[in-house]
C-alpha positions as CSV (number, residue, x, y, z in Angstrom):
1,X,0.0,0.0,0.0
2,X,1.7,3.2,-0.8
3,X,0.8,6.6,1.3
4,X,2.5,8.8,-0.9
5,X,1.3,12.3,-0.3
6,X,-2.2,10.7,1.6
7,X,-3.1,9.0,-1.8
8,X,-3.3,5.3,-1.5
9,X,-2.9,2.7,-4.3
10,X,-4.6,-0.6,-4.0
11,X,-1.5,-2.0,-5.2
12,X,2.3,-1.3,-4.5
13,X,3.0,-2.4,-8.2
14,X,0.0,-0.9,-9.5
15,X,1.1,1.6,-12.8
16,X,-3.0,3.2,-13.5
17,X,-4.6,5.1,-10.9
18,X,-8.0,6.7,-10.5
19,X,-8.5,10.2,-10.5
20,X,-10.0,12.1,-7.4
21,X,-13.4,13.2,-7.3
22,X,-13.9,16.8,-6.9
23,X,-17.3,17.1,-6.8
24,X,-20.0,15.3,-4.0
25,X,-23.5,15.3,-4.1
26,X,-25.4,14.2,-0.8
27,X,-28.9,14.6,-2.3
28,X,-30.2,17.5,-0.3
29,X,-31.5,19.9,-2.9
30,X,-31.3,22.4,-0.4
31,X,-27.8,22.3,-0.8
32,X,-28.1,23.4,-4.6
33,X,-28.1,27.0,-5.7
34,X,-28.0,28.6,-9.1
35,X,-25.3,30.5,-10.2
36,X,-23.9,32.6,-13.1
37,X,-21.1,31.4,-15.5
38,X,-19.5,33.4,-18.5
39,X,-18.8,30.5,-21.2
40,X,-18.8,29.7,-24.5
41,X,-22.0,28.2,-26.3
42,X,-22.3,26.0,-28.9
43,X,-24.7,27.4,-31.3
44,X,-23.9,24.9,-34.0
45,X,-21.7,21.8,-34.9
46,X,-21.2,19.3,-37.4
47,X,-19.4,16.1,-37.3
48,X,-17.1,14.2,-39.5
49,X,-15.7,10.6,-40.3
50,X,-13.1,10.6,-43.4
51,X,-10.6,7.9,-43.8
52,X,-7.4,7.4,-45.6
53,X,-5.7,4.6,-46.9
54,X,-2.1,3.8,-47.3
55,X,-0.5,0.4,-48.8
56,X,2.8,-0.6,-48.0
57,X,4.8,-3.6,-49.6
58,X,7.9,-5.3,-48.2
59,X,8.2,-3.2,-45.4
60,X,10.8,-4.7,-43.1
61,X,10.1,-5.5,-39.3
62,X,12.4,-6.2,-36.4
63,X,13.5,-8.2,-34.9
64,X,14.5,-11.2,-36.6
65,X,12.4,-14.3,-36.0
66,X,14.7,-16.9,-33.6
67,X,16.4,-19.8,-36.0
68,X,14.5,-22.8,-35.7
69,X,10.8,-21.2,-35.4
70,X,8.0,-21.0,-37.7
71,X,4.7,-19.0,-37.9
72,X,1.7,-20.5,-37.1
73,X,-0.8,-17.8,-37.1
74,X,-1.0,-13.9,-36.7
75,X,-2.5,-13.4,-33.1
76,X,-2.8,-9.7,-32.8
77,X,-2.3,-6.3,-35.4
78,X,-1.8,-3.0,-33.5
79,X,-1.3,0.4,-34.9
80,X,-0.7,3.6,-33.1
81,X,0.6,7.3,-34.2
82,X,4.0,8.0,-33.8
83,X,4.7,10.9,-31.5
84,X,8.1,12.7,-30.2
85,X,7.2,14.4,-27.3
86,X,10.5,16.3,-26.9
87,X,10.0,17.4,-30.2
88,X,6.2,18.3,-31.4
89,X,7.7,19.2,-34.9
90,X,9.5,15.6,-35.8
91,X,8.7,15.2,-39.0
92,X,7.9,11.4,-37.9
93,X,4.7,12.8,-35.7
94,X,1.6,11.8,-37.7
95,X,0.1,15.3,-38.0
96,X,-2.9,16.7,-39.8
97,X,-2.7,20.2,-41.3
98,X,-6.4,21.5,-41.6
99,X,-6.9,24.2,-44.1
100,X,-10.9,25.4,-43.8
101,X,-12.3,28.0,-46.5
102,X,-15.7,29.4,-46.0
103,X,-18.5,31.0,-48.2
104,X,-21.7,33.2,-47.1
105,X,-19.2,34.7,-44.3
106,X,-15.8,36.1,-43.7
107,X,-13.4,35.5,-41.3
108,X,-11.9,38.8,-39.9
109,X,-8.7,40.2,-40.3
110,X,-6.3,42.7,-39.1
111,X,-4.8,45.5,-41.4
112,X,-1.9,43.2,-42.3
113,X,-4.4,40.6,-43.6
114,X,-4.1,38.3,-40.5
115,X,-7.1,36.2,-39.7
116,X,-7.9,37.6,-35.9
117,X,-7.8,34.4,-33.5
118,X,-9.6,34.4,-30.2
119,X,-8.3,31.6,-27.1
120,X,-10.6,28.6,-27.5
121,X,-11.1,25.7,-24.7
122,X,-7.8,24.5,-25.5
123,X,-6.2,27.3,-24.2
124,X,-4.7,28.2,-27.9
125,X,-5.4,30.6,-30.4
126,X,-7.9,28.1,-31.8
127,X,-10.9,30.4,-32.9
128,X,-11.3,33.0,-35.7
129,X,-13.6,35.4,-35.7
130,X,-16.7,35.1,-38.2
131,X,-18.8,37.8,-39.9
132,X,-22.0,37.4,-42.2
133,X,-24.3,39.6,-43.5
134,X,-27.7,38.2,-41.4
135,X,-30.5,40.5,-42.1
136,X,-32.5,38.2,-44.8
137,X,-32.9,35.8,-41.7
138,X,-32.7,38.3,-38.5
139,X,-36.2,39.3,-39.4
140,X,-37.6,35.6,-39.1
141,X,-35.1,34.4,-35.7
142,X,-33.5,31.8,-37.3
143,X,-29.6,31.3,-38.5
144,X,-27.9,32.0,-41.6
145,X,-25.7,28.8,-43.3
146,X,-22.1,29.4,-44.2
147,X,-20.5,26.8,-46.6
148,X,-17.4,25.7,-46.1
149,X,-14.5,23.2,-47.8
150,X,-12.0,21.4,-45.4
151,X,-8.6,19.8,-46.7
152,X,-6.6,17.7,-44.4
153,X,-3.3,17.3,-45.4
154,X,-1.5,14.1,-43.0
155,X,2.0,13.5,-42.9
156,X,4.2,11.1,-40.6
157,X,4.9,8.2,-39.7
158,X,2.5,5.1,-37.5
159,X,3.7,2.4,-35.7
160,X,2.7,-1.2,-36.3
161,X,3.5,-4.1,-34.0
162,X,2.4,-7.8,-35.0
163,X,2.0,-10.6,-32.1
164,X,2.9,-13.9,-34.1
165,X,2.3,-17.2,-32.7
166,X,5.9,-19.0,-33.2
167,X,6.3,-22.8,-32.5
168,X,10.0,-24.4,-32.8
169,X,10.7,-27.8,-33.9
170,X,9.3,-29.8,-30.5
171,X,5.9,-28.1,-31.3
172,X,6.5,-25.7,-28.8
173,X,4.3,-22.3,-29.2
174,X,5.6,-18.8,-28.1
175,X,3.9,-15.3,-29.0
176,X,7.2,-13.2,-30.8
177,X,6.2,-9.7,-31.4
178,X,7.7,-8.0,-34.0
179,X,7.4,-3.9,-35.0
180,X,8.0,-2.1,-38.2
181,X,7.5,2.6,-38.5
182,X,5.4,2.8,-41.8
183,X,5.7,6.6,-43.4
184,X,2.4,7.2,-44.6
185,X,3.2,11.1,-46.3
186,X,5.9,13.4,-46.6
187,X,5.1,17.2,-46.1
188,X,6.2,17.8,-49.5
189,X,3.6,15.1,-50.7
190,X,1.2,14.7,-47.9
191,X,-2.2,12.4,-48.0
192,X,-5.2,14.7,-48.7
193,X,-8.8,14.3,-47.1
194,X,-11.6,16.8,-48.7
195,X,-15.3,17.3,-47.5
196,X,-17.1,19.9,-47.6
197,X,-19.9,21.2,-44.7
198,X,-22.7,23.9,-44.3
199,X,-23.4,25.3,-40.8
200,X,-25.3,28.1,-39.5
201,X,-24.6,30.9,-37.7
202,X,-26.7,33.3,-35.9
203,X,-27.4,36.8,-35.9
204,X,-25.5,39.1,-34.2
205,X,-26.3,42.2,-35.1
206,X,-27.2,43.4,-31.9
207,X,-24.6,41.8,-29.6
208,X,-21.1,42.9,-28.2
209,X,-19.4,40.1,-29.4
210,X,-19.3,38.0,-33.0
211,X,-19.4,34.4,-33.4
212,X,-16.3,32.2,-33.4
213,X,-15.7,29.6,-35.5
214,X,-13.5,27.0,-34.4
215,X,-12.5,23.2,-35.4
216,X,-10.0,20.4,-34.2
217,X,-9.7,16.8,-35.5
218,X,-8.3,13.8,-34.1
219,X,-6.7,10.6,-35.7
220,X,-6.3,6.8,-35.5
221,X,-5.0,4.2,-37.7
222,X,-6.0,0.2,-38.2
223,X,-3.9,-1.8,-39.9
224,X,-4.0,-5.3,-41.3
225,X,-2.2,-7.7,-43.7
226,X,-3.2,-7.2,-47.4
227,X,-4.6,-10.4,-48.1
228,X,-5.1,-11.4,-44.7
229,X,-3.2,-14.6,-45.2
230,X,0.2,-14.5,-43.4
231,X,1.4,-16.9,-45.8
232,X,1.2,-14.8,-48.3
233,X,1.6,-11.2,-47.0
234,X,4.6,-12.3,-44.1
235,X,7.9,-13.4,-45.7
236,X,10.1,-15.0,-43.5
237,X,13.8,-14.9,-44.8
238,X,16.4,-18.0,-44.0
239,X,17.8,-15.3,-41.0
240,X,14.4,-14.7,-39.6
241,X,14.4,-11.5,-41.2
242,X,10.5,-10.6,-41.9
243,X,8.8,-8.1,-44.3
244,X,5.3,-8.4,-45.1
245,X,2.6,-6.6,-47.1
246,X,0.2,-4.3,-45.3
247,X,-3.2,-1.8,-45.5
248,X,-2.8,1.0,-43.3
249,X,-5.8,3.3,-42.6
250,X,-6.2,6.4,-41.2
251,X,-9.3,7.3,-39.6
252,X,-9.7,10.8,-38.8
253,X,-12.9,12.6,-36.9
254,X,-13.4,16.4,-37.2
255,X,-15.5,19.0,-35.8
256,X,-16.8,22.5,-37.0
257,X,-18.4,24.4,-34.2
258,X,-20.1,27.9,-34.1
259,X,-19.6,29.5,-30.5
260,X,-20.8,32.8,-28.9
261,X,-19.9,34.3,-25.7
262,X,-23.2,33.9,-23.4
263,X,-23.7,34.4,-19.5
264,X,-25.9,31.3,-18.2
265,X,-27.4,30.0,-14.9
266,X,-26.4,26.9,-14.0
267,X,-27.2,24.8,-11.1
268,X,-24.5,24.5,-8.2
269,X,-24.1,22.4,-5.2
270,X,-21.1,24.5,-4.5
271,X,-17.4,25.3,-5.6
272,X,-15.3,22.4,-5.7
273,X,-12.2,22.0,-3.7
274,X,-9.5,19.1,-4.0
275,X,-8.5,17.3,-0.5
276,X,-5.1,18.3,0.8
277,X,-1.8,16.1,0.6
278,X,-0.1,17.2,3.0
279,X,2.1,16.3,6.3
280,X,0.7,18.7,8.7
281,X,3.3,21.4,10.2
282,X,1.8,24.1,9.9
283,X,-1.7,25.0,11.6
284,X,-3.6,27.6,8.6
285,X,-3.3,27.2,4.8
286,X,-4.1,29.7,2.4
287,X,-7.1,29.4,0.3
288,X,-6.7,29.2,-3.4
289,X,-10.3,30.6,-4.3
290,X,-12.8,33.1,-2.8
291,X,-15.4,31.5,-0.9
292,X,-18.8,31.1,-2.1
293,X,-21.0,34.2,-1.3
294,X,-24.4,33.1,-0.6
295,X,-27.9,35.3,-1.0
296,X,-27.7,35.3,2.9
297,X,-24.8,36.9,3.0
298,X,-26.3,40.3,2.4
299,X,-28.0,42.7,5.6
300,X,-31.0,43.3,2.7
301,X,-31.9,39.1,2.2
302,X,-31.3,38.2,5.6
303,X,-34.7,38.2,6.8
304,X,-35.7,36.0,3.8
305,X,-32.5,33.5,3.7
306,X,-31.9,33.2,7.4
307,X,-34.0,30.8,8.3
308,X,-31.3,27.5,7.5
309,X,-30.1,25.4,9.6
310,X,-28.2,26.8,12.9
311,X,-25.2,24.7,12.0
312,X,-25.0,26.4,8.5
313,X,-25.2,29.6,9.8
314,X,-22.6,32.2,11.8
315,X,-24.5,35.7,12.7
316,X,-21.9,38.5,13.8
317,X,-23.3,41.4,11.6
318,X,-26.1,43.5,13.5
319,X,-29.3,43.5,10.7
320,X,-32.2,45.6,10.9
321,X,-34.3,44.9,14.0
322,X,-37.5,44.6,11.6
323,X,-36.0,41.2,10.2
324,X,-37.3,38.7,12.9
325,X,-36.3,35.6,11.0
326,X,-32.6,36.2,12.2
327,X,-33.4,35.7,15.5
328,X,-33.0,31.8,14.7
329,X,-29.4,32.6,14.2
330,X,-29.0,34.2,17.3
331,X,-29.3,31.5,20.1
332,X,-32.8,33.7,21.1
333,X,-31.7,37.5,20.6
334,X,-34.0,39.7,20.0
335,X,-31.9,41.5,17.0
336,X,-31.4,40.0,14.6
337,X,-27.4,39.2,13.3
338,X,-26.2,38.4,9.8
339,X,-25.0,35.3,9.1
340,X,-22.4,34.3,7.5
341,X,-21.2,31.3,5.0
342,X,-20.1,28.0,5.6
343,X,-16.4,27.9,6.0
């Protein structure tokens, strides 16, 4: 069992682990308030599935099959992207270039004929601004369409590893893995994917702030033997070197989203707060976040919100003698006190 910084692992040896759970719910709806947010919503999204397919012949694997072992079978095919995280712009990282035109809208630009980019939920400069000319639908409250024409442009490399099912000349059976880095596109000849999309967009001639248009995509690849005979597509040379014949696909899902700037009321049970690791020394922590300010917390509402529970509440403020309902706060007082949030 490890206690490593008051987390404990079911398992000493255990590699996953299990994120902690910021948020509780004890069913009380008295417990749940509403409260403002300033987000981002979607007004509109469309959804893609393309696909891409790359053939590859005599590609070489390692390492060499053991001397005295033949194939019996292909258990398993696996392919992942390849991906240098020390260096995001390896030209062996799988990567997909999106380039999106639009019609029935511009994106805006800057006097040096820069598109304008806005911070999207992934923290990067991920949205561009949109303009349309809405009036022939403002009059009847519905969206206008915009028209657009995606090309993604992949270029890198995927990994493929093949679990083979050896057995040696006793008729003994051992699984052999064996891994090959298949280049499915250079950048100066990359593989192209082209759709095309409509999606609508909403009037905004009488708000502070324009639409955003923003997209991502993500990939995967399958792979399998071309024939799907490994006698055929797997040749085993008289040093156990092996090179085989192989479909690679790319499968790659995008998204086009309209989003607007909106202020909505959601439903809270509270602002969520991860549990200290800590070794105690010291006896007070500073907080990270302001605390939650509750209707009650003001001398005008107090008559109206005092009347929780007395554990919930902490009265030190005088309130207007009128506001009787405080007196439940006050052990029996006859002013009433204001009280204050749950610490």
């Amino acid at each position: 069992m490890s206690c490593f910084g008051g987390r404990v692992s079911q398992d000493l040896y255990q590699n996953c682990c299990n994120a902690n759970v910021l948020c509780e719910f004890n069913g009380d709806l008295s417990n749940v308030v509403s409260e403002p947010i300033y987000v981002q919503k979607v007004y509109d999204a469309v959804l893609f599935n393309l696909q891409g397919m790359k053939t590859v012949q005599n590609q070489s694997f390692t390492p060499r099959i053991p001397q005295g072992h033949r194939v019996k079978r292909v258990i398993d095919i696996r392919c992942r992207r390849s991906f240098n995280p020390d260096n995001v712009e390896d030209p062996a990282n799988l990567t997909l270039d999106v380039n999106t035109t639009i019609s029935g809208a511009t994106f805006l630009k800057n006097s040096a004929g820069e598109e304008l980019t806005a911070v999207g939920a992934d923290g990067n400069f991920s949205q561009k601004l949109l303009y349309a000319d809405t009036s022939d639908c403002d009059d009847q409250c519905m969206g206008t369409p915009v028209f657009g024409t995606q090309n993604i442009s992949i270029t890198g490399n995927v990994i493929i590893e093949i679990d083979l099912l050896l057995c040696d000349s006793c008729n003994n059976e051992s699984i052999f893995t064996i891994r090959t880095e298949v280049n499915i596109a250079a950048k100066d000849h990359p593989l192209v994917l082209t759709n095309f999309f409509e999606i609508c967009m909403p009037s905004a001639i009488d708000t502070a702030f324009l639409p955003r248009f923003t997209e991502f995509c993500n990939s995967s690849c399958e792979a399998r033997l071309a024939t799907n005979n490994h006698g055929r597509d797997l040749c085993i040379g008289p040093d156990g070197s092996v090179t085989g014949n192989l479909i690679v696909a790319i499968c790659v899902t995008c998204e086009k989203k309209i989003v607007v700037p909106v202020q909505l009321c959601v439903l809270s049970t509270g602002f969520a707060q991860a549990a200290a690791q800590q070794n105690a020394i010291c006896t007070t922590f500073p907080t990270l976040f302001p605390n939650q300010i509750k209707p009650c917390d003001t001398i005008e509402n107090c008559g109206e919100n005092c009347h929780e529970k007395e554990e919930n509440c902490r009265c030190d403020d005088i309130c207007d003698e009128r506001h009787d309902a405080c007196d439940s706060c006050n052990d029996g007082n006859s002013r009433g006190r204001r009280p204050q949030p749950r610490r």
